[in-house]
N, C-alpha and C positions, 0 to 999 in steps of 0.2 A: 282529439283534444276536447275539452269541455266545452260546450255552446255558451255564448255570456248573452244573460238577459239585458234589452236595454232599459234596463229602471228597474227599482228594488221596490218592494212593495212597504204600506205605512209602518208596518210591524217591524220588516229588516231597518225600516231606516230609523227609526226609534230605537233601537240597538246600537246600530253600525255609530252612532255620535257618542256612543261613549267606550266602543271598540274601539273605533275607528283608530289605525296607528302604532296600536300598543303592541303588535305581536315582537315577539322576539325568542332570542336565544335559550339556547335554553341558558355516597359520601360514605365512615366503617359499617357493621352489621352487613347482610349480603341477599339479593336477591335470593336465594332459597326460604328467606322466610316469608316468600313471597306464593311461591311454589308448593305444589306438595308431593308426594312421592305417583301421583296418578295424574299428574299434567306433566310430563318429559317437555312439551312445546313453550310453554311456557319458563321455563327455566331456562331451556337451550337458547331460545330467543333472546333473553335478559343477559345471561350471561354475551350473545355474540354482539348485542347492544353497547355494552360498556365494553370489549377490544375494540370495539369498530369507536367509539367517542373517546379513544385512547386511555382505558382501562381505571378499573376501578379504584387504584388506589390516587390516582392524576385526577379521577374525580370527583375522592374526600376532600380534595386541599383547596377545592371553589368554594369558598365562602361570600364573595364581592366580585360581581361583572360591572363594569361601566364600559355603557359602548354609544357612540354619538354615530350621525348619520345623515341621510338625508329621508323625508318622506314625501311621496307624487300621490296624494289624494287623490281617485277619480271621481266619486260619489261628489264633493265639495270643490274639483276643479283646482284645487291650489295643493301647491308645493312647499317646501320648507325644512328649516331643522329640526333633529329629533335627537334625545337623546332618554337612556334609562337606566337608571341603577335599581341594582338587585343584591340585598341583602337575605342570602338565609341563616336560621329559618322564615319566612314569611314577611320580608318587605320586596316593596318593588314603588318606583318612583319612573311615571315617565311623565317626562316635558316636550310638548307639541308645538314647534314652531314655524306653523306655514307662514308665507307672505301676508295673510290678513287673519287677523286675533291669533288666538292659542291657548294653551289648556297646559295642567297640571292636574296629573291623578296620582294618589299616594294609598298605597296599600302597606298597613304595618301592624301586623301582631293580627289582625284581626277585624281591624278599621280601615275604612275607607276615609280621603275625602278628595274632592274636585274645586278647580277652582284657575285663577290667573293668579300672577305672581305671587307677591304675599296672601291674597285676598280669598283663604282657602273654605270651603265649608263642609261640613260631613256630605259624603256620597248617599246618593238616595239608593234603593235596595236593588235596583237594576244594575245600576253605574258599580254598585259593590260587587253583585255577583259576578260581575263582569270582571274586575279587577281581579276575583277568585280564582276565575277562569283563566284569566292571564297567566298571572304568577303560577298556578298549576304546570300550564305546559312548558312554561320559560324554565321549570324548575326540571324538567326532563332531561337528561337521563339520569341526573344527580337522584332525584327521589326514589330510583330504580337501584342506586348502586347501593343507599342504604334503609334502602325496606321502609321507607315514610308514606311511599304511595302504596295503593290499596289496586292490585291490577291482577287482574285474570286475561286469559287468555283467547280472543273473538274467532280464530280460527282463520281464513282466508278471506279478503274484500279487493274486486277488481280495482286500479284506480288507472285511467288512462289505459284500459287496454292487459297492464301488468296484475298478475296476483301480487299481492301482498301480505303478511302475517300483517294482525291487527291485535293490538291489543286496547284491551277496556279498563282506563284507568278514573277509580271512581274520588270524587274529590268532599272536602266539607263544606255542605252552603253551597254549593256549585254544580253545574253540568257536569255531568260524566264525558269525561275525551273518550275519542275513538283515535286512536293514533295510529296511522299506516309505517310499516318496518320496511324498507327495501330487500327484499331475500336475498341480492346480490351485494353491495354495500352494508346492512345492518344502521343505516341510516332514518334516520325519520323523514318521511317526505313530507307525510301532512298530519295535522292534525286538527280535528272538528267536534265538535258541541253545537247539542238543541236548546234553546232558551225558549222558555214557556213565555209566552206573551199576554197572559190572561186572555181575554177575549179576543184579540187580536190572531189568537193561535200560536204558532211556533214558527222559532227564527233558525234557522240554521248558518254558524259561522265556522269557520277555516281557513287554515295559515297552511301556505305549503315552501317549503327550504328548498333553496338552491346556495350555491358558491360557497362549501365546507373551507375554513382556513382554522389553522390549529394557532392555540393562545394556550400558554401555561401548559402546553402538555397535552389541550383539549379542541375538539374540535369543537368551532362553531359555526351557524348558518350567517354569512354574511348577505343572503338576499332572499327576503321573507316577502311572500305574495298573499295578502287579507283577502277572502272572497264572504259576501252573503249571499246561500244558496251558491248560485251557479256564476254570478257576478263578484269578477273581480273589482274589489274598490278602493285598494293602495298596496300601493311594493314599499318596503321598506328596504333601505343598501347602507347600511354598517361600511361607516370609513375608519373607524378608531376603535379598540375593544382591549381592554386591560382587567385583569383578574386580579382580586385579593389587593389592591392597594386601599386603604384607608380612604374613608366616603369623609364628600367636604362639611364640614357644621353643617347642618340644618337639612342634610338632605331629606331625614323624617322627620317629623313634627317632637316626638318622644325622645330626638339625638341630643 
């Protein structure tokens, strides 16, 4: 199993406040245009990706996830409720409700912004790409089943011991994902991104899935574990998840 550091250093944790929480969950046209006739592994993988999250065509029809939850901070020590709605293409909205303050981050079209209740302000360039970064993986395996993402194929990475296929899914504005495939399931275990830090160096984050339950036809992770580097620093556990129902007024700034 992974050794966890005890403390993160000033770069991860200069990250991690505005990760911190947000992982989650994760449409027609087809993986082959993703592919070419000289990477077979690639294709095969995409293809066994979407039977295994309950097939391609169960995962044109996710337009709207809302899912609520609970989140157990380590990094900040507190607890609370969590919840996130995800509009595609390119919204996503999570609300961070530990026992002491809380946050709102909104990513739509293109824009960030952060903020508490009403009281919201544009995302500074970190807190957005991070939001980019989000909504990237949350949008997995949907962007796989209609050719939106941009992914070549990494070839094998140990994780725990297990090979894995990996594939490298490149994003706009954003870190490139390294996503771990399960060879047995076709599942995603984990997925991670490097964030430059300017001087500070480079941060490394990742979300790894457990507890698969099917909604709409689709499978989702209902227990998502944040790590920076080799520290984990909050599990997120999805109690509620509903697909494609109409998002309430106001959940984007633009609704």
């Amino acid at each position: 199993m992974r050794n966890l550091s005890n403390g993160a250093s000033p770069a991860r944790r200069a990250l991690t406040v505005f990760i911190l929480g947000a992982t989650l969950l994760l449409c027609p046209g087809g993986p082959a245009a993703m592919a070419s006739a000289a990477d077979p592994p690639l294709q095969e993988t995409v293809n066994a990706i979407l039977v295994a999250y309950g097939g391609k065509e169960q995962l044109a029809r996710v337009k709207t996830i809302v899912a609520q939850g609970r989140i157990d901070d380590f990094l900040r020590r507190v607890s609370g409720g969590y919840a996130r709605a995800m509009r595609r293409p390119g919204g996503l909205r999570i609300d961070i409700l530990p026992e002491r303050g809380g946050e709102v981050r909104i990513l739509d079209r293109g824009q960030g912004w952060q903020g508490s209740g009403n009281d919201l302000r544009p995302a500074n360039p970190l807190s957005l790409s991070s939001m980019r970064y989000q909504y990237g993986y949350l949008d997995l395996p949907m962007s796989l089943a209609d050719g939106s993402a941009t992914v070549r194929h990494g070839g094998k990475r140990d994780l725990y011991g297990q090979a894995m296929e990996l594939l490298l899914v490149d994003l706009a504005e954003a870190p490139q994902l390294r996503v771990y495939i399960d060879p047995t399931t076709h599942l995603i275990r984990r997925v991670e991104a490097d964030f430059a830090m300017g001087g500070m160096g480079t941060s490394q984050l990742g979300t790894e899935y457990e507890d698969f339950r099917p909604a709409a036809g689709v499978l989702f992770p209902c227990r998502l574990h944040n790590y920076a580097g080799e520290q984990r620093i909050s599990t997120l556990t999805i109690e509620r998840l509903s697909v494609n129902q109409p998002l309430p007024p106001g959940t984007f700034p633009a609704q």
